[in-house]
C-alpha positions as CSV (number, residue, x, y, z in Angstrom):
1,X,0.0,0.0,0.0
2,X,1.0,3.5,-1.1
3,X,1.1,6.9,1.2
4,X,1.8,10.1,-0.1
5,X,2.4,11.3,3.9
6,X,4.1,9.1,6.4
7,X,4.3,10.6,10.1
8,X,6.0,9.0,12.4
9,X,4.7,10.2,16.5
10,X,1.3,10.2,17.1
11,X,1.9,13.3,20.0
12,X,-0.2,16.3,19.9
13,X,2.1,18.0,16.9
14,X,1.8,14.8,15.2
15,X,-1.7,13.9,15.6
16,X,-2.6,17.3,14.7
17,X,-1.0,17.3,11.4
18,X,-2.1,14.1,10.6
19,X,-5.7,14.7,11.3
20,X,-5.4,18.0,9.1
21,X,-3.3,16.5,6.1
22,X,-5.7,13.3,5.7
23,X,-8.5,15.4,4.2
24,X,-6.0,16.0,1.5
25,X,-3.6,13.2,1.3
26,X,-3.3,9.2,1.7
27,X,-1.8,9.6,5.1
28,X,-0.4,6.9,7.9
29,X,0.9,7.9,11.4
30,X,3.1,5.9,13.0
31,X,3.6,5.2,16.6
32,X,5.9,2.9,18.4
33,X,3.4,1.3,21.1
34,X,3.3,-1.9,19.4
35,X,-0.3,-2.0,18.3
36,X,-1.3,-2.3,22.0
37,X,-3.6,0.7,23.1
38,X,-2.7,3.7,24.0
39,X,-2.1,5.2,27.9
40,X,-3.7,7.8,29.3
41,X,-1.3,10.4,29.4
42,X,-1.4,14.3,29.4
43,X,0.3,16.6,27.1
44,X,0.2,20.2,27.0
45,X,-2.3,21.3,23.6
46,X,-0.6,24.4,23.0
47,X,-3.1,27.5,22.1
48,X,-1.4,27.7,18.6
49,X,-2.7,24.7,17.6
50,X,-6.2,25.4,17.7
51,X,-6.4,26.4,13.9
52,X,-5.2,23.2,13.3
53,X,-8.1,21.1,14.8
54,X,-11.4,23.6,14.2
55,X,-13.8,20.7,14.5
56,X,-12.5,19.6,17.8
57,X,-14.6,20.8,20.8
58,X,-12.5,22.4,23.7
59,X,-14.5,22.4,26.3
60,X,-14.9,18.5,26.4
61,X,-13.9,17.8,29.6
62,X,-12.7,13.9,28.7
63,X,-9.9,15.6,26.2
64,X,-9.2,19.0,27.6
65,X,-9.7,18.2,31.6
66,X,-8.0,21.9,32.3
67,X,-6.4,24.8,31.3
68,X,-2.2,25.0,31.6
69,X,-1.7,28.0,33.6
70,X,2.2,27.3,35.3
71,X,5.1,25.4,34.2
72,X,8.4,24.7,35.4
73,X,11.0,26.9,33.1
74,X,14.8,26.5,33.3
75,X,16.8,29.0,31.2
76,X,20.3,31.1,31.7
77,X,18.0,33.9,33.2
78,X,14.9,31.8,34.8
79,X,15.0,29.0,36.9
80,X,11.6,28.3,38.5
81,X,8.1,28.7,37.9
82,X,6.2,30.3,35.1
83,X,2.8,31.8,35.6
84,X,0.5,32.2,32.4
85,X,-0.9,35.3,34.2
86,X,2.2,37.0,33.3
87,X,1.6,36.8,29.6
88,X,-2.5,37.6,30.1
89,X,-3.6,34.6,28.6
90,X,-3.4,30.5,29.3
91,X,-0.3,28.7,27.7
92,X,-2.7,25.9,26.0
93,X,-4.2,23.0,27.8
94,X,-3.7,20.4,29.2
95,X,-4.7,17.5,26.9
96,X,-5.6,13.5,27.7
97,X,-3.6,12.2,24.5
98,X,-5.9,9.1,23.9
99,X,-9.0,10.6,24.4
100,X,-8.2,13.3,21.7
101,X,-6.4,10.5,19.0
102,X,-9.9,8.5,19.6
103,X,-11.8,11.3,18.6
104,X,-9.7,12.5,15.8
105,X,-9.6,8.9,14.1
């Protein structure tokens, strides 16, 4: 069988571009959890990539439990924690990885 898109990492970035590329191209995402399901785990759904999934509803609890307000950041000038308040808006949020590949496939 022939794909015109391979992606290999089924993360946010890559489910996200897979989801949005299929409507256009024979696509197949990868992942390396040997066909067994996959675990609940969180990852941060950053707020620029919201353009990317328009028919994805954010305020589904059972994909988006909560926003991401603090995080720890480690830098030559920062070492501690960062407070989205400082920037006046949310970093993303905070995303249940399986529950959002179910619903995008």
């Amino acid at each position: 069988m022939m794909f015109d898109i391979v992606i290999i990492g089924s993360g946010i970035a890559g489910a996200s571009f897979a989801y949005k590329v299929s409507k256009y191209a024979k696509t197949l995402l990868l992942d390396d959890k040997d066909g067994k399901s996959f675990p609940i785990t969180t990852n941060l759904f950053p707020e620029h990539n919201r353009p990317f999934l328009e028919d994805v509803e954010y305020k589904n609890k059972s994909i988006f439990p909560c926003i991401h307000n603090k995080f720890n950041y480690m830098s030559k000038e920062h070492n501690g924690i960062i407070d989205s308040k400082d920037f006046g808006a949310p970093f993303g949020e905070i995303c249940y990885l399986e529950n959002l590949l179910k619903f995008l496939l």
